[in-house]
Structure formats: structure tokens, C-alpha cells
C-alpha angles and dihedrals in degrees: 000000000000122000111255085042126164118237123208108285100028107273106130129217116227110255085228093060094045098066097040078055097056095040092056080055094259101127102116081044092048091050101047094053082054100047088047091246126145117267116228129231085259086054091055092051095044088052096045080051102060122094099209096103086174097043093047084049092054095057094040078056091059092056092044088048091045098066096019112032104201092324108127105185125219140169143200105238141152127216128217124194098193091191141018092194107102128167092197100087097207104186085207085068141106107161105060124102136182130253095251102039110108096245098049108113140175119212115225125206095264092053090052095058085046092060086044097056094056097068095039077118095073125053099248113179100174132060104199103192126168125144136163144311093270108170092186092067118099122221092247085066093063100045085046086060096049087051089047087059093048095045096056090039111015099182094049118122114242110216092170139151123025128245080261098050093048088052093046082054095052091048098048097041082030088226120144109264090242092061092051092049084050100053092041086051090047088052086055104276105154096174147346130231134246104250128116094049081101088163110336095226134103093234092059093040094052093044101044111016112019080166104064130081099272121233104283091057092046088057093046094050093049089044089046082049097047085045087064100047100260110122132209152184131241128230135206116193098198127184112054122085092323122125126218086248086058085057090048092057096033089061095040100057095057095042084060091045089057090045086068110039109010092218099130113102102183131001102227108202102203109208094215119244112211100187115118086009138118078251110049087127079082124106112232106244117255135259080245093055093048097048087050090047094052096050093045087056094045086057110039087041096066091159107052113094103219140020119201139219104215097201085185079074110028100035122255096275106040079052085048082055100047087061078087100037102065094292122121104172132046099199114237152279097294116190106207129013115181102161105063091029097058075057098061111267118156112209137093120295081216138013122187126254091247090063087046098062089031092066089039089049092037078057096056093247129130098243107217119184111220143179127262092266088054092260106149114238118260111277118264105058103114093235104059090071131098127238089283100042097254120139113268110243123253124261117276130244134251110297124239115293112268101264080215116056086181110133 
């Protein structure tokens, strides 16, 4: 294929990468992406091996381009951990606490509309909840905290409770996951988020949380959610003991997952933070690690619809950078993370919608706010608009099927 060449869709490859591209050996790589067809587990290696950062990116750009053109999606959110007590012991963890240690707390509903009503000032349209494994709660709580939300903004939009937290429910009120995930729905629950995937292999759940669900049973309960209706994301938490085969797996089997019930919204990479951890021997992965990791999973996930940049994770600017590095969505404003941050991330725990729009436009991309389920908000607000003050595009829809389905 010639440099300079158009993919499917549109979307061109500089001349300049394609043949970086070819000379790195990446050629056939180079030329299926292109094509729109599905990349194997030797293309993943090969791409995890090369050592053209730049060159990797571009191409991750095509695909990005390809569904999104130069739309990058945020949303003002708020997140809510509702518990810091978890059973599960993750050695990747700093925010867990035991029942018994002096700062472990359990938010009650009335807490929960508290933290809401402090921020009635900002158009939040997404709750983003998740806590810890907390066997002492009943399920009523759960359902009461969910109420609490709708009551202060009835139209808000409830992501709550992990894969892992709606299994530790089934097994404690032994109810099938599906009924949980039914009852939660009927409270008010519209989709869950992507967290407690950590790396979706045996080896990393034996060596790092032997009391979690393993990965067979995270990929069950998200496919049970997507088959009622309730979406989610996926998460990848990169940069520990893991090896790149782990990744491998760990991106295939969702890709197969979503082959079967298209329920994913956004693949979310996590850049692990060691601080305050078991495993605080550990080096933080670098901002050249992160922005790899977020092109590879823009291009072995060809039918996710979006790949975030979780600035929470990566830094504002490193995530600013990743707009051009397979991300199209930088998450949202937040107000307050507790998890990551116990770990030892240093950036903001919120960071104001202006900011927000100012790092898409500083990009060159065209910033949208959207809804949780990717919808763009209603034309009119100010910052909605793009540099010229014309009205962001809306999302794009799926891209064509892969012509190869080879893993």
C-alpha cells in the first residue's frame, strides 16, 4: 500500500508513518488496519515489540478518525465511593480498609445526597459510583442509595457497582446476578462501569486478587448486564506483574465478549499507580507506556466504539496527548476520586469543564459533551461547540464489521 494511503472510511495515514510502518516490519499490520480487518494475537505482539511509538500512534489515529472524525467526547460527572471496607485484599490496592481500621466508612443514603447537593451548582449528568467488597451491607442498602441519587437529580444518569461488586452481591443474598442486576435496574440503575477487570487471566488473578471473581465470572456478569439492557465499560489496569501476553488475552476476551453481545461503550487502559500498595516496589508506568497502550487497544479492539483516555490515570496532559493516540474521550470532570488517588495519582480529583474543552480544543480536536451512553448534549450550551462556534458533530456509529474474525 502506498504511503499517503486512504483507509476505509476516509481517514489517511501520513506518508511519513507508512512507511515507518513498513520499515519496522509492519507492513501486513499497516495494510489490514487499513483494510478494516481484525488484527491477530501475533499482530498485537508485534505491535507491543516496535519500537515507533509515533509511527504505531498514527495508525491508532486512522482508526480513531475513522469512527469519530476530530469529535473527543467528555462529561460532567461526579463520582461517589460509597465505601472504602473491602474483603477482597487486591495487592494492587490502596484504598481498601478493613472493617475494623479507624478511617474505614461506609457512606449511608443520606450521606450520598449530601455529597450530591454540594455540587447542585454544576450540571452533572452522570453519577459514577463504585466502593468496596463489603459483605455487612444488605441489598436494600444498595437499592436506598440508588433512590437517594434519583431523588436529588432525578434525571442523572446511575453507572454504579463493578462486575466484581454485582458477583459479591449474588453470592451474599445467593440471587442469581441477573436478579440483582434486575432489581438494581428497576431502583434506577441505567450502567455499570468498567472497573474490577484488573488483567482478565488466571496467572494475574492468582498472583494479585485471589479474592475476587476470576476472569471467567467478570466476563459472565457484564455479558448477563448488556443482556438486560444495562451497558458498561471495560477496564484494563496495566503495569504491575502483568505480561504482554496477559494483555493479549486480557483484550481478546473482551473483544470476543463484545462479539457476542455489543454491550461495551469505551475500553479504559488504567496506568497503574504503585504508591500505598503490596506492591509499591513497583515503578509507575510511563507516559510512553500509557500512550502505547492506548493506541494497541485502539487497534486490537476494532469493535469497541470508543477508547478513553482516563486523565484521572495518565495526567491531563499525557490524556490530552492520547486524543491523537487512539483516544477519543477524556472522561469527565469527576469531583471526588478517592480510589486511584489513595494510590498515589497526582492529578487533580476535578478538574472544571472549561479545562476540559480547553485540552480537547489545544489538541486540535472538536471537544462534544456527551451523556453516559455516548448521546451528544442538545445543541446551545456554549461548550458544545467547536473552536469556531460551530456545533460538534454527533457520535458515530459502529464501524463496518472486521472482514477477519482470526484471533
Amino acid at each position: 500500500m502506498s504511503p499517503g494511503a486512504v483507509a476505509a472510511g476516509g481517514a489517511v495515514l501520513p506518508g511519513i508513518a507508512s512507511l515507518a510502518l513498513e520499515r519496522a516490519g509492519l507492513g501486513d499490520i499497516r495494510d489490514k488496519v487499513l483494510a478494516g480487518e481484525r488484527l491477530t494475537r501475533v499482530d498485537g505482539r508485534a505491535l507491543y515489540a516496535n519500537p515507533d511509538l509515533v509511527a504505531i500512534g498514527a495508525l491508532a489515529n486512522v482508526v480513531r478518525e475513522r469512527r469519530h472524525g476530530d469529535a473527543a467526547y467528555y462529561i460532567v460527572n461526579q463520582h461517589i465511593n460509597y465505601t472504602n471496607v473491602c474483603v477482597a485484599g487486591c495487592k494492587f490496592c490502596a484504598f481498601y480498609r478493613t472493617a475494623k481500621q479507624k478511617d474505614a466508612y461506609v457512606l449511608t443514603p443520606a450521606d450520598v445526597e449530601t455529597r450530591m447537593r454540594q455540587h447542585l451548582d454544576d450540571p452533572v449528568r452522570e453519577i459514577h459510583m463504585v466502593g468496596g467488597v463489603n459483605p455487612a451491607l444488605p441489598f436494600d442498602y444498595y437499592l436506598d442509595v440508588i433512590r437517594a441519587m434519583k431523588r436529588v437529580r432525578p434525571e442523572v444518569h446511575v453507572k454504579a457497582f463493578t462486575m466484581v461488586e454485582i458477583a459479591a452481591m449474588a453470592e451474599n443474598f445467593e440471587l442469581p446476578p441477573a436478579t440483582i442486576l434486575s432489581r438494581l435496574k428497576e431502583a434506577g440503575l441505567g450502567s455499570l462501569p468498567g472497573g474490577g477487570a484488573e488483567i482478565l487471566t488466571d496467572h494475574a488473578h492468582q498472583v494479585l486478587f485471589k479474592g475476587k471473581i476470576d476472569h471467567r465470572a467478570w466476563i459472565e456478569v457484564a455479558k448477563t448486564a448488556h443482556r438486560l439492557g444495562l451497558k458498561s465499560n471495560a477496564t484494563m489496569l496495566y503495569g504491575h506483574v502483568e505480561t504482554i501476553e496477559d494483555r493479549l488475552d486480557h483484550m481478546i476476551l473482551l473483544r470476543e465478549a463484545q462479539d457476542e453481545t455489543d454491550g461495551f461503550m469505551a475500553f479504559i487502559p488504567l496506568s497503574f499507580h504503585p504508591e500505598n500498595t503490596r506492591l509499591a516496589h513497583l515503578s509507575k508506568p510511563s507516559a510512553i507506556e500509557d500512550l502505547r497502550q492506548v493506541a494497541i487497544g485502539r487497534l486490537m479492539l476494532d469493535n469497541f466504539p470508543h477508547i478513553k483516555a482516563y486523565w484521572i490515570m495518565m495526567t491531563p496532559r499525557v490524556a490530552q496527548a492520547a486524543l491523537h493516540f487512539g483516544a477519543d474521550d477524556l472522561d469527565g470532570t469527576v469531583v471526588t476520586e478517592e480510589i486511584f488517588h489513595r494510590a498515589g495519582a497526582v492529578s487533580p480529583q476535578k478538574v472544571a469543564e472549561r479545562r476540559l474543552v480547553d485540552l480537547i480544543e489545544e489538541a486540535g480536536r472538536v471537544p462534544v459533551e456527551r451523556d453516559t451512553l455516548y448521546n451528544a448534549v442538545a445543541p446551545g450550551r456554549e461548550t458544545a461547540l467547536g473552536v469556531d462556534g460551530i456545533a460538534a458533530p454527533p457520535p458515530a456509529g459502529p464501524a463496518p464489521r472486521p472482514a477477519s474474525l482470526g484471533a
